[in-house]
N, C-alpha and C positions, 0 to 999 in steps of 0.2 A: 504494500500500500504506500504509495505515495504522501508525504508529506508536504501540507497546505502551510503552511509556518513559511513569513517572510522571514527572510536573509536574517543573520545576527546581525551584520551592519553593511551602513548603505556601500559600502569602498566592494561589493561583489553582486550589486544589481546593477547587470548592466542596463537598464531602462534609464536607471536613476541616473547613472554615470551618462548615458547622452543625453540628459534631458538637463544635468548639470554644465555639461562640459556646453551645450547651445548656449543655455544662459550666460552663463558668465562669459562668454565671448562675447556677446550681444551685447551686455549689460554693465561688465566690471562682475564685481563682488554685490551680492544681493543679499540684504537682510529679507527674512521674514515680518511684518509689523499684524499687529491685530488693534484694529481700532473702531472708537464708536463713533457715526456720525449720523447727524438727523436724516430719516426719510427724504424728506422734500429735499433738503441741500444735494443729496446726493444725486436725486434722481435729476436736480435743475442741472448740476454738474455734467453729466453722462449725457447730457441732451446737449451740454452745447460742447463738450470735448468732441462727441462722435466718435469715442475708443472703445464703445461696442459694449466693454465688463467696468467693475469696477476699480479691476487692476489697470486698466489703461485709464484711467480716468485718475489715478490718484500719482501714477506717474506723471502723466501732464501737468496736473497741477504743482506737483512737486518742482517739475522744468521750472515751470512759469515763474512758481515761487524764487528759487534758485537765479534765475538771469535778473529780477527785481532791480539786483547789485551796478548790473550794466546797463538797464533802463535806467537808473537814476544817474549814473555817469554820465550818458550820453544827452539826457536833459539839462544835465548843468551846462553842458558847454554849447548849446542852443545862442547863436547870435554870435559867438565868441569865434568860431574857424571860420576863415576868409577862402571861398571856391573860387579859382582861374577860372571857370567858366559859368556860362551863365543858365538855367533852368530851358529855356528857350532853343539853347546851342543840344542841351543834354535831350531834350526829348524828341529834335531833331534827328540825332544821332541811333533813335530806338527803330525809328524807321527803313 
């Protein structure tokens, strides 16, 4: 008879090991999180992410969260860099 009993540890299933070794190429190093978040925020979330679950949806917003740093950089210096060329020459150029 066959034993139903997973692996003692994950380092000899190999599912585990590609489904690891995907991620973390994809990804870097990935923690696990368990968090509580309200009904509505989440489902307003997921509707305007369009990441399908709500692991893409808390990755995105994590992005988002995370670039804040160079959003706020790049509005300070609004006014302040001088462009050699002019908006008219640039969308010129698109054509």
């Amino acid at each position: 008879m066959m034993s139903s009993r997973a692996p003692k540890t994950r380092d000899v299933n190999p599912v585990y090991d590609q489904y690891r070794c995907w991620y973390c190429h994809q990804h870097g190093q990935a923690r696990k999180i368990t968090v509580e978040v309200d009904e509505n925020l989440l489902r307003r979330a997921q509707k305007q992410a369009r990441e399908g679950g709500v692991t893409g949806t808390v990755r995105r917003g994590l992005q988002i969260l995370a670039a804040t740093d160079a959003y706020e950089k790049l509005a300070r210096l609004r006014g302040k860099v001088k462009f050699s060329t002019t908006l008219t020459t640039m969308r010129n150029d698109r054509r």
